[in-house]
N, C-alpha and C positions, 0 to 999 in steps of 0.2 A: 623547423617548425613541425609536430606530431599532427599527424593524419587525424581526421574526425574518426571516430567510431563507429558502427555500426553498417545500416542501410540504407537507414533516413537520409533524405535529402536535407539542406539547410531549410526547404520551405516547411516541409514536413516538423522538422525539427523547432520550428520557433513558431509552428500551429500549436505542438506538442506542449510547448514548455508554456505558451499561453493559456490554453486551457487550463494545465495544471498549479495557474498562479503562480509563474515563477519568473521572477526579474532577478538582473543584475546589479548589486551595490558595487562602486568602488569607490574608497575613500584616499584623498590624498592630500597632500599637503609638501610644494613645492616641487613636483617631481615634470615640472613642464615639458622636460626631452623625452622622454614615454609615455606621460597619461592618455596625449591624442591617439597613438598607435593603440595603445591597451583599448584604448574604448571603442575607436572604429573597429576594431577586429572582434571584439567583445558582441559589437551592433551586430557583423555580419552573423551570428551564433544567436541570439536574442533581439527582438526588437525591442524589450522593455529594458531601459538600459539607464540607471541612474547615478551620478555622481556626484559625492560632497565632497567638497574644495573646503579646506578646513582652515582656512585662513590664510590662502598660496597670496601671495608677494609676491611671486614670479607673474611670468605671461601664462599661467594654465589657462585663465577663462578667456583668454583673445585665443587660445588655441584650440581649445573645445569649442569655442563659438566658430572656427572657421571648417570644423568638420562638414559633409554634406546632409551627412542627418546626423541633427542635435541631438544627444542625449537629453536626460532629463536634469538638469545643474541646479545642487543647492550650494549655496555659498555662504559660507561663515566668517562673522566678520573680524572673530579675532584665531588663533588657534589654541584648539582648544583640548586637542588629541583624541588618538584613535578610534577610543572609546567611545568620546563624544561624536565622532564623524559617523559611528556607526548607528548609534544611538537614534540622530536624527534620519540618515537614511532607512533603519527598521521603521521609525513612528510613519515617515512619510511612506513607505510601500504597505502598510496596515492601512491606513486612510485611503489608498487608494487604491484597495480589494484584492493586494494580492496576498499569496501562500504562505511563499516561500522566497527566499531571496539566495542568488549564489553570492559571494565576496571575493572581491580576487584583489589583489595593490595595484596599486598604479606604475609602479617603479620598473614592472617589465620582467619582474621576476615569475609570476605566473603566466600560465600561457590559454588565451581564451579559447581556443581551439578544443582544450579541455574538459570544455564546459559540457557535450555530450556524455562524459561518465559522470556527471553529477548527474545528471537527467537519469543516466540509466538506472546508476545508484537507486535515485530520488523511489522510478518506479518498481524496483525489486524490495526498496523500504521504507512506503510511504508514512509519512511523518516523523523518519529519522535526520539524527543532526550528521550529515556528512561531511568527513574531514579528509580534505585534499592532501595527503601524505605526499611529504616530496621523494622522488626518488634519487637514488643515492645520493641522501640526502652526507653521508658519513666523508665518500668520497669528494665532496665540493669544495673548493675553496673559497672557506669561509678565516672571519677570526676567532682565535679562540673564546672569545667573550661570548659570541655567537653558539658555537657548537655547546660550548656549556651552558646557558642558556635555556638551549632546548631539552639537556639531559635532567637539569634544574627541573626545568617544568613537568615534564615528564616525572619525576621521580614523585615529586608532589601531591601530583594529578591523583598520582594513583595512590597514595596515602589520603587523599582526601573523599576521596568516588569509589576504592577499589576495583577498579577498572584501569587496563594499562591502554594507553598511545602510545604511539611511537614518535608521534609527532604532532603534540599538541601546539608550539610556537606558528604553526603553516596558518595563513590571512585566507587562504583558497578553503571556502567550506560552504557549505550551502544548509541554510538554518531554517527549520519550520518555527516561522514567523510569529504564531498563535500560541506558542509553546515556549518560549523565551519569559520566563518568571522574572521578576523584583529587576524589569529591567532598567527601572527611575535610578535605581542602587548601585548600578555598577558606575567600577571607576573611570576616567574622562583618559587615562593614556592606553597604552600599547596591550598591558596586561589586561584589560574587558575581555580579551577574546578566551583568555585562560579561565574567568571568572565563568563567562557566557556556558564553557564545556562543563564545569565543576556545577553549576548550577541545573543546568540539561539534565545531567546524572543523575544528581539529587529528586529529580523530579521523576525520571524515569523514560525519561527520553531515549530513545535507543540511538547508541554512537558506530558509524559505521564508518571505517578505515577505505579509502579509495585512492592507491596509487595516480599520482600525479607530474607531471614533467617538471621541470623548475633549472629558471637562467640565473647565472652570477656573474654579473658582466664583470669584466677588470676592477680592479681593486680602486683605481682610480676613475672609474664612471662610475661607482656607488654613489648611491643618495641614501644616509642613513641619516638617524633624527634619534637614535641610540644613545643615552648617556650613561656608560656602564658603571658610575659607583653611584650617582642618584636611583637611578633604574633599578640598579642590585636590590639599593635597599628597597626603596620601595615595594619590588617585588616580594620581598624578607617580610617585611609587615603582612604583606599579604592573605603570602601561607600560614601565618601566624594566624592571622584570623580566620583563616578557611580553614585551616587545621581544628579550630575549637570552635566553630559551627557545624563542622562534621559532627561533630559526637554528640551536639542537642539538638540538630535540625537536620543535618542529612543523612545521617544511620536511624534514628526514630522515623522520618521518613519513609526509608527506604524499609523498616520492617514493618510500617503500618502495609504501605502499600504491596508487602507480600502476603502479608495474614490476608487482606481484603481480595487476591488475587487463589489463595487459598479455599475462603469463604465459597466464593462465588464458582469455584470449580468444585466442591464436596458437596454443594445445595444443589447445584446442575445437577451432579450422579445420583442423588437421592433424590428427589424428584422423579428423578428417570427411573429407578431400580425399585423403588417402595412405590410407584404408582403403577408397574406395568408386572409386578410378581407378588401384592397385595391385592390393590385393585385389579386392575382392567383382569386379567390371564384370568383369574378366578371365576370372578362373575360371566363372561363371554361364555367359559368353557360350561357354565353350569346352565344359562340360558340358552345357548346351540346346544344343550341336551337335553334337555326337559322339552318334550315335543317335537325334539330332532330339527335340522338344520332348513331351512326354507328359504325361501327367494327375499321373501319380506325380512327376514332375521338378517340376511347378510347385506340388505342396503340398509337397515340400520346399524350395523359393525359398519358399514363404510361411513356414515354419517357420521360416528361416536369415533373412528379413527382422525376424520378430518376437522372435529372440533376440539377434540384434543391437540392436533398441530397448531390450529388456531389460536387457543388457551396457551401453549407455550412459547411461540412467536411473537403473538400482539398482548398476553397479559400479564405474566410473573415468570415462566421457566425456564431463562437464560437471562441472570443478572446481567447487567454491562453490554448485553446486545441491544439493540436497535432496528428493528426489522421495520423496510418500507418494501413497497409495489408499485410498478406501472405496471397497466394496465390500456394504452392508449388505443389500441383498435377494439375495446369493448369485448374482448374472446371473454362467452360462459361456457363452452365447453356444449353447450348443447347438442350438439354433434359429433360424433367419436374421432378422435385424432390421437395421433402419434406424436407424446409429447417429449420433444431431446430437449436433455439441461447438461450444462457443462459438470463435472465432479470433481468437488475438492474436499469435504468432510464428510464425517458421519451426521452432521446437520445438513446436509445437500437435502434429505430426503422430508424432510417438514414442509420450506415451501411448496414443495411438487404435489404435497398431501393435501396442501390447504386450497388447491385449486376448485376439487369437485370430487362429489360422493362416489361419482361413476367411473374410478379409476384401479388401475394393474399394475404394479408395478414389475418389471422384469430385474428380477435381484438375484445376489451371489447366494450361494448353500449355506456359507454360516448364519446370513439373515433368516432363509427360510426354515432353519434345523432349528433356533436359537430354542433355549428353554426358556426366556423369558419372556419372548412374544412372538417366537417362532409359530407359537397356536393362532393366536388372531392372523399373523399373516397369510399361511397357509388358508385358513378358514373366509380370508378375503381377497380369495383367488389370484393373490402376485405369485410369480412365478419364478421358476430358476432360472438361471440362463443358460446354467451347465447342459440341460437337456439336448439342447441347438437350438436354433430356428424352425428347422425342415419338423419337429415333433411336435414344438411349440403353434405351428402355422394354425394347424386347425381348433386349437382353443383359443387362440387369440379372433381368429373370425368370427365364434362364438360370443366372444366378450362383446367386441365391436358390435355384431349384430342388436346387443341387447341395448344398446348405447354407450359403453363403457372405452374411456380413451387409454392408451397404452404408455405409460411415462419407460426413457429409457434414457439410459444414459452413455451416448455414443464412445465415451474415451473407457471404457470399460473397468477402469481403475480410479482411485481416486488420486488428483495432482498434486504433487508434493508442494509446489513453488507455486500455484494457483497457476500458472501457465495452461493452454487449452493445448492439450497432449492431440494422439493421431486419434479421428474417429475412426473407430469400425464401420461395417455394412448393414448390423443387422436391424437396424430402425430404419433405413433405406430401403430395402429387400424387404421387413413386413409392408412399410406404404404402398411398395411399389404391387407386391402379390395382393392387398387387401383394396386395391384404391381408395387409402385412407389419405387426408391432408394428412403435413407435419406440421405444428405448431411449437416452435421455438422458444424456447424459456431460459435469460442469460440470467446466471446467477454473480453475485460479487458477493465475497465478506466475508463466506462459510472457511473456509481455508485460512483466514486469518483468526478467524474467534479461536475455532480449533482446527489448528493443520494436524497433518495427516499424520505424523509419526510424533504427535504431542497427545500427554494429558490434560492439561493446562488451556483453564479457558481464560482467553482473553477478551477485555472491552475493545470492540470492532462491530462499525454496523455493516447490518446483511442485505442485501438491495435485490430484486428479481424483477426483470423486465418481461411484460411477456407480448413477444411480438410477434407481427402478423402472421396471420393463415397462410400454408404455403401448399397451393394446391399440385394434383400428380399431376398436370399440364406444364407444370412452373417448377416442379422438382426434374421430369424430364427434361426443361428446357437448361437447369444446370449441367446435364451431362448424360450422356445415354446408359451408360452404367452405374450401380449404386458405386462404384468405388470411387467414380467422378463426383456422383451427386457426395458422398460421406467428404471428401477434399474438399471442394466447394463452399459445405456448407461450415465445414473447419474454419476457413478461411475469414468466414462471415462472421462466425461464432469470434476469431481472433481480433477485429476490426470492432465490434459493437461492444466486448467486453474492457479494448483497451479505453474505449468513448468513456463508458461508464464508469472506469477507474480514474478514468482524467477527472470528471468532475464531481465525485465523492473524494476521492485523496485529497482533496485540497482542503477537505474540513477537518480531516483527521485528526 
């Protein structure tokens, strides 16, 4: 039996997957000497654990009913296959608020113990369809009707989606729920599951391969429900028709939805490029010269900086994004603090903008050199970080003094995987030299609209929590040195941003 994965504990583990709306289907039909095992051990991995009995004739339900915790059992009164078994277990976990569902058979050939790299999956590709790849799968002894089969479908698949698996025949996948299209339409046997991926495609669901363990008991303790020259054909029609809804419905599809994926990334850059080297840079540069630069001038450049973030956030400047805020302990900033937010795009720096007028940013040379708004920033005194600290110190006290808070962003790079990288010291070390609070600001979404090494904007919503004041009594009490307190508060920053991802991913 394969090891769990990771570090979570199981209790940890089935908080996780709750939050994230995720239960267990397993569909079966006659397999009564494994289903109990499959499900108790299924239970232990997930509390939300649901099973449809697809018209069993055997003892499955005297044996499921003698588990010590019940699954959740639906029972069909005739059989009516695969399809259908799944069919009803998705409508019933939709109805009853969850996400996502895992699937595994009942027959013993998947192993629930597995069910932590779906999870992992899940949260590395939130809203993707995860397909439990069996491993050596080449090596097993299977029948040849089987092994072909699989190359069958596979070959298909990828004629149909352009997109290749390696093993699209595997029952072990775990499917976002809300995202399952024309699912009244699919067929009632074994093949839905082939339809389910060909359709995901179509749609644009993203398909992610996740190696998985897989038993083949003795040729003579099979339970198969296999009938390979009906089956054959049946599946033959299949292709047939999914082969010639490709070319009116899933290729026109798939090209609208990149023109529109297009669109919405060349209006982004223009936007961006023909308002800040048309507008803003022109007009700033000519108003900070006509009467020379003054205290009133530059807290209006902070005004006009943060209602522009404003205007692009909550009104037109990033089609397909969605920007919300908490805000729950009522911080206006009226008091100067030291604001860390985690970094994952060149959108990171909007939110932080739209906080308050009285703000610094500590930014890299090519921000503050830029020619097409390297003027305004310079001109509203964010600063380098190249300089250090020790140079920086005495104009940041400056700021502060005047009421102005200091945004930084402690992982000094931006995250490629959204992942909260090592903080540095130096937003710990100003607090700590300036006795300024730190006020924490988690971001979610930025790294997914646009990640780091992409041009390519995606629809992804942005979320910023910004929470409580953390005063220098309460930051020393994390740890006596700033490299304690920078760990510390890594750790914090890890724990609140996974909170947040648990329960926005589940809309996605």
């Amino acid at each position: 039996m394969p090891a769990r994965s990771g570090t979570m504990t199981l209790e940890e583990q089935r908080r996780i997957l709750r939050d994230r709306g995720i239960c267990v289907i397993i569909p079966t039909y006659n397999n009564a000497g494994t289903v109990a095992d499959v499900t108790r051990r299924a239970m232990e991995q997930c509390d939300d654990v649901i099973v449809v009995c697809d018209g069993c004739t055997d003892d499955t339900l005297e044996r499921l009913g003698a588990l010590e915790n019940s699954p959740v059992v639906i029972g069909l009164e005739s059989n009516r296959g695969k399809g259908a078994a799944l069919r009803t277990g998705f409508r019933h976990a939709l109805e009853a608020g969850f996400s996502y569902a895992v699937t595994l058979d009942g027959d013993g050939q998947h192993f629930p113990e597995d069910i932590p790299l779906m999870l992992n999956a899940n949260q590395e590709h939130p809203g993707a369809l995860i397909v439990g790849e069996r491993k050596n799968l080449s090596e097993a002894e299977r029948s040849g009707g089987s092994k072909f089969a699989n190359s069958f479908s596979n070959f298909w698949f990828a004629v149909q989606t352009w997109h290749y698996l390696r093993d699209t025949q595997t029952g072990f996948r775990l499917y976002p729920l809300k995202k399952l299209h024309l699912l009244s339409c699919l067929t009632s046997r074994y093949e839905a599951e082939l339809e389910l991926l060909v359709l995901a495609s179509w749609h644009g669901v993203e398909l992610v391969s996740v190696p998985v363990n897989v038993y083949y008991p003795p040729r003579e303790e099979r339970v198969s429900h296999f009938r390979p020259v009906r089956d054959f054909a049946r599946i033959s029609v299949l292709n047939i028709v999914l082969c010639a809804m490709s070319l009116v419905y899933g290729l026109p599809l798939r090209l609208f939805r990149w023109l529109m994926t297009i669109v919405r990334t060349v209006y982004s850059l223009l936007v961006f490029v023909l308002f800040t080297t048309i507008l803003a840079t022109p007009l700033w540069y000519l108003y900070l010269h006509i009467g020379g630069v003054t205290e009133k001038k530059k807290l209006q450049l902070h005004h006009f900086i943060r209602n522009v973030a404003r205007f692009v956030l909550k009104v037109h400047g990033i089609p397909g994004v969605r920007f919300t805020m908490d805000n729950p302990y009522g911080e206006d900033f009226s008091r100067p603090a030291v604001i860390i937010c985690n970094h994952q795009s060149h959108l990171d720096l909007l939110p932080m903008l739209l906080q308050t007028d009285r703000l610094v940013v500590l930014t890299t040379d090519w921000v503050w050199k830029s020619p097409l708004y390297g003027y305004i920033v310079r001109n509203a005194d964010f600063l380098p970080g190249s300089e250090g600290i020790e140079k920086l110190l005495p104009r940041f006290r400056a700021l502060a003094e005047n009421g102005f808070s200091i945004a930084i962003y402690p992982e000094g790079t931006r995250s490629e995987d959204c992942s909260i990288g090592r903080f540095h010291q130096g937003a710990f070390r100003i607090a700590q030299e300036l006795g300024m609070d730190i006020v924490p600001m988690v971001l979610y979404g930025a790294g997914r609209a646009l990640p780091k090494k992409s041009l390519i904007m995606r629809k992804w919503p942005i979320h910023v929590e910004i929470d409580r004041r953390i005063t220098a009594g309460e930051l020393g009490e994390m740890g006596g040195t700033t490299l304690e307190q920078a760990s510390a508060m890594r750790r914090y920053y890890r724990r609140r941003y996974s909170e947040i991802a648990d329960r926005i991913e589940r809309d996605v």
